[in-house]
N, C-alpha and C positions, 0 to 999 in steps of 0.2 A: 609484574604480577598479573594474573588473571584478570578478565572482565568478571570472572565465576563467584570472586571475592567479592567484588561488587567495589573495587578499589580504582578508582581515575586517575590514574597518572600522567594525561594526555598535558594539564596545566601543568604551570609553573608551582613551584612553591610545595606544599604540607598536605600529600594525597587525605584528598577529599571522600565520604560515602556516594559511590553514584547513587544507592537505593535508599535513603534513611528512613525513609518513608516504611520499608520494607523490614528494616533491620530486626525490631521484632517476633518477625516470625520465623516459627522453628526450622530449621534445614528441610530442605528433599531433595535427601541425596538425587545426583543426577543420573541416569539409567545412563548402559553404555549402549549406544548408536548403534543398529543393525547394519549388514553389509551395504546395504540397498542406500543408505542414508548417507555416509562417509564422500568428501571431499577433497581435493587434494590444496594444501598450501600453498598462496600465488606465488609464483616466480618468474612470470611472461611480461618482456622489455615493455610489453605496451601497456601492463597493468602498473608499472612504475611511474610511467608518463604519465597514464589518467591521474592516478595521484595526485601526482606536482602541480599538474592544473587545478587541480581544486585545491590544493594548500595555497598555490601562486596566485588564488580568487580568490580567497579565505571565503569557501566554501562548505557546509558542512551538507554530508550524503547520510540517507537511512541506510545504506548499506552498508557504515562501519557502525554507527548508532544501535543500528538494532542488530548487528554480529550477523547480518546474514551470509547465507554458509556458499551462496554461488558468486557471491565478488569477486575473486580468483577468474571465474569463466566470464561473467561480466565487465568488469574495468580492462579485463586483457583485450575484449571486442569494442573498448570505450560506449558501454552502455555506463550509467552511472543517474542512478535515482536521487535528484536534489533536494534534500530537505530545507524550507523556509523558512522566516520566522525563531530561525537558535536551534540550539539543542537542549532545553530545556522545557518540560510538557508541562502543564499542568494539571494532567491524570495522574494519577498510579494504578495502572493498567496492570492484572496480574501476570499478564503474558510479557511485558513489554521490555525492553531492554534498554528506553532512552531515559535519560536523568529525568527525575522527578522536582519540582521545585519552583520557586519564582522567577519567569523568565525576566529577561533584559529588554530593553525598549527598541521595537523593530529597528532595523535599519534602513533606512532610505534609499542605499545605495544599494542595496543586494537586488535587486530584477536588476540592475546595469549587469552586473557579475554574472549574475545568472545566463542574464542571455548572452554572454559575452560567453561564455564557458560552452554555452550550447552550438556559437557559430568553428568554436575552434576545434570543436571535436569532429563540426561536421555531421551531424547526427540529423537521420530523417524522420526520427521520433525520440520524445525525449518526456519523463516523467518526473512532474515536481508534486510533492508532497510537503508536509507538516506536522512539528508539532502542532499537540490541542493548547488555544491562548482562550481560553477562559476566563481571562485577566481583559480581553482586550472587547471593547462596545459593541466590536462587529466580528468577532472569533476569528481577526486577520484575513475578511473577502477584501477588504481592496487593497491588501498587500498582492492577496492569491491574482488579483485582477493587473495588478502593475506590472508582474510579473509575466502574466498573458502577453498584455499589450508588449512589453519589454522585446519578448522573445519574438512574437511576430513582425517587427519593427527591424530585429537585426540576423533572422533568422528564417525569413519567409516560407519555404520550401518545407522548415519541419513542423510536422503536426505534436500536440499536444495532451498529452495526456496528467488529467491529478489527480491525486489523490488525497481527500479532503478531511477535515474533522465532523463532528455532524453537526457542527455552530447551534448546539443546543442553546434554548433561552436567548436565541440572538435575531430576531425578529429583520426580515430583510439582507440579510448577509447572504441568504442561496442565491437571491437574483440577483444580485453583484455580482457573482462569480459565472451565472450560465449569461450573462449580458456579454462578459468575456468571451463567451465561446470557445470554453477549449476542446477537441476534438473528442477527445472519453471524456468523461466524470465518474471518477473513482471512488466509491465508498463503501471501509469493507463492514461485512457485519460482526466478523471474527469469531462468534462461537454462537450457538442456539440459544436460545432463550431463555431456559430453565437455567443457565449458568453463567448469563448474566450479572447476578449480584455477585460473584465470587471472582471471575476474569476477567470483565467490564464492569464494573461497581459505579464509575462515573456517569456511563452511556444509559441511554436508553435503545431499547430493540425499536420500536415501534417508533419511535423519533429518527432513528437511522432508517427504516424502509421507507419512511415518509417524505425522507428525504429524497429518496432514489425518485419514488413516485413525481414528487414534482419538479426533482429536473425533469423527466419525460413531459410532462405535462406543460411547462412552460417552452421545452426548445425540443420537438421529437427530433431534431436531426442531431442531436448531441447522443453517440454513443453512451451508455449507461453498463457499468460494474459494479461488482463486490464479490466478497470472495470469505473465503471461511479456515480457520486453523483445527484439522483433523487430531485427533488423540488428545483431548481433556476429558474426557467422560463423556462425552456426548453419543447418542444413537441412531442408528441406522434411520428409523423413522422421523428422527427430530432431523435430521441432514435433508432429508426428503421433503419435508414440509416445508423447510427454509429455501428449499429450489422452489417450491411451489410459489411461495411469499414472492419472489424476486419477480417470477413470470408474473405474477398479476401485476407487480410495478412494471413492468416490460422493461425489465433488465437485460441488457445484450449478453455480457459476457459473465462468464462464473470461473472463479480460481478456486481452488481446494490444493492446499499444501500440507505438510504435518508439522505440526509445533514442535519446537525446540524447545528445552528451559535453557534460559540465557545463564542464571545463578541458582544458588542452591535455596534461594530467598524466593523464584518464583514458583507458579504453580508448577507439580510438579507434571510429566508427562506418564496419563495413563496407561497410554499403550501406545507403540507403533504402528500405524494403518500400513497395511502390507502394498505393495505392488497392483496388484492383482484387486484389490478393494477400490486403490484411487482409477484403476482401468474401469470399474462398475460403477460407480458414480461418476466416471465419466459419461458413459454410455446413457445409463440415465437420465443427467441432463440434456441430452444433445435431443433424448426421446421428449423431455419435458419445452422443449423449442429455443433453448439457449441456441444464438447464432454462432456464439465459440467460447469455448471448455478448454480450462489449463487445470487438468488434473493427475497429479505425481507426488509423490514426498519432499522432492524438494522444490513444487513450486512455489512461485510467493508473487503475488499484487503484479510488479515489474516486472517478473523474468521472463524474455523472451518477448518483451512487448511490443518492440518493432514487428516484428514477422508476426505477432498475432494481432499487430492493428493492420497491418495488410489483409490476413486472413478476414478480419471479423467484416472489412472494408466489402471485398468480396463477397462475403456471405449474407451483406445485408442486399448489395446487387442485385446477385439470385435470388433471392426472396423474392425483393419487389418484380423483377423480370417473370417469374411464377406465379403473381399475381395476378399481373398486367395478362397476362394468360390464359390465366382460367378468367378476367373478367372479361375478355375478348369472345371467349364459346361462348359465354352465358348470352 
């Protein structure tokens, strides 16, 4: 049966509600997918292989978790985004697609697997992510931190990218994790402000850009992201301002993707952002000083993150090289 049911069948035993959380609320219906949006169903040898690895690591990825629609093009190229910490959140996020609920008590042994999964792929970037553990003293930074250490220890050569929760109410948990050092710090904002209470109900806006701000301010050499989910009602000018927001935290990179409803339980999707829109807020940004812009419908946090941490790598280069420059006439 569908994810759309909102039915897990993945366990053993008496399918479970992935959403109960959710169940309550009334349907929306799912819109059908414009041409621009549609993917094709994996069937590449090497996307069967990434698989087995993370089953053979009892591994769990946000890229079956949260149904994103590019796994097919990604596990065929053994990219593969690791989720730590379970698959269990404790949000209920109205966009979100991972199980709601009381997570399970970390595991100890997952940064070994993890990094161990990182050295066999071979991969010269690789992005770990999380559930939100709201449940735990320090919102899981020195899990996120073990797992750092973990992977640089068996996997030297690749850099690092995460993607983090906003450890609200967790006082000391962000400098545990930039003492890490992982090469980005990933934090997305997910939608504007004004629709906060209704798609992020748990988060706060202003707690998530604060966050951004002081990574930068505690390690400027640590890359800084976030990124946004296009078609919930949100508007041209509220998109605009939230680029604004991120430059003043001197955020490096901006994603813009378009939302998908996972079930007929989430919100629903108010419009498709066309082609041609995600090209102008492209553009935009690039004019507002982002050093690199993933903006298309189907982008998302990870896709394509090796060749855009090279990109953003380079791009911070010439900057400084451009500076060094003009302070050289002066």
């Amino acid at each position: 049966m569908s994810v759309r049911l909102m039915i897990d069948h993945r366990k053993k035993g008496e399918a479970t509600l992935r959403h109960p959380e959710k169940a309550h609320r009334p349907d929306n219906p799912i819109a059908r997918k414009p041409e621009w949006i549609r993917v094709r169903a994996p069937n590449h040898p090497t996307y069967h292989e990434t698989r087995k690895l993370m089953r053979d690591n009892n591994l769990v990825t946000v890229c079956e978790e949260a149904a994103c629609p590019n796994i097919g093009e990604c596990w065929s190229q053994r990219h593969a985004t690791m989720m730590i910490m379970g698959e269990i959140c404790t949000r209920a996020c109205a966009f979100c697609n991972v199980t709601t609920g009381l997570p399970n008590a970390l595991d100890g042994d997952e940064p070994g697997r993890v990094a161990d999964a990182v050295a066999k792929l071979g991969l010269r970037h690789v992005v770990i992510t999380s559930v939100d553990r709201d449940d735990l003293p320090d919102g899981g930074a020195h899990h996120f931190a073990r797992v750092i250490g973990a992977i640089r220890a068996s996997a030297p050569d690749t850099t690092i990218e995460i993607l983090t929760p906003d450890f609200l109410r967790k006082p000391g948990a962000l400098e545990v994790v930039v003492r890490a050092r992982p090469d980005v710090f990933n934090h997305n904002l997910e939608t504007v402000p004004r629709l906060y209470t209704t798609i992020r109900p748990g988060a706060r806006y202003y707690q998530s850009m604060r966050l951004l701000d002081d990574v930068k301010r505690m390690d400027p050499s640590i890359f800084t992201k976030s990124g946004l989910m296009l078609g919930l009602g949100e508007e041209r000018p509220e998109i605009l301002q939230v680029m604004d927001d991120l430059r003043i935290a001197d955020v490096d990179f901006i994603t813009l993707g378009q939302y998908l409803q996972p079930t007929v339980k989430h919100a629903a999707v108010a419009r498709f952002v066309t082609p041609e829109e995600f090209a102008d807020y492209a553009s935009m940004a690039r004019v507002k000083g982002f050093l690199q812009v993933s903006s298309s419908p189907l982008t998302r946090s990870s896709y394509h993150a090796d060749s855009d941490f090279a990109q953003l790598r380079a791009a911070r280069e010439q900057r400084l090289k451009a500076e060094r420059g003009a302070m050289e006439i002066k």
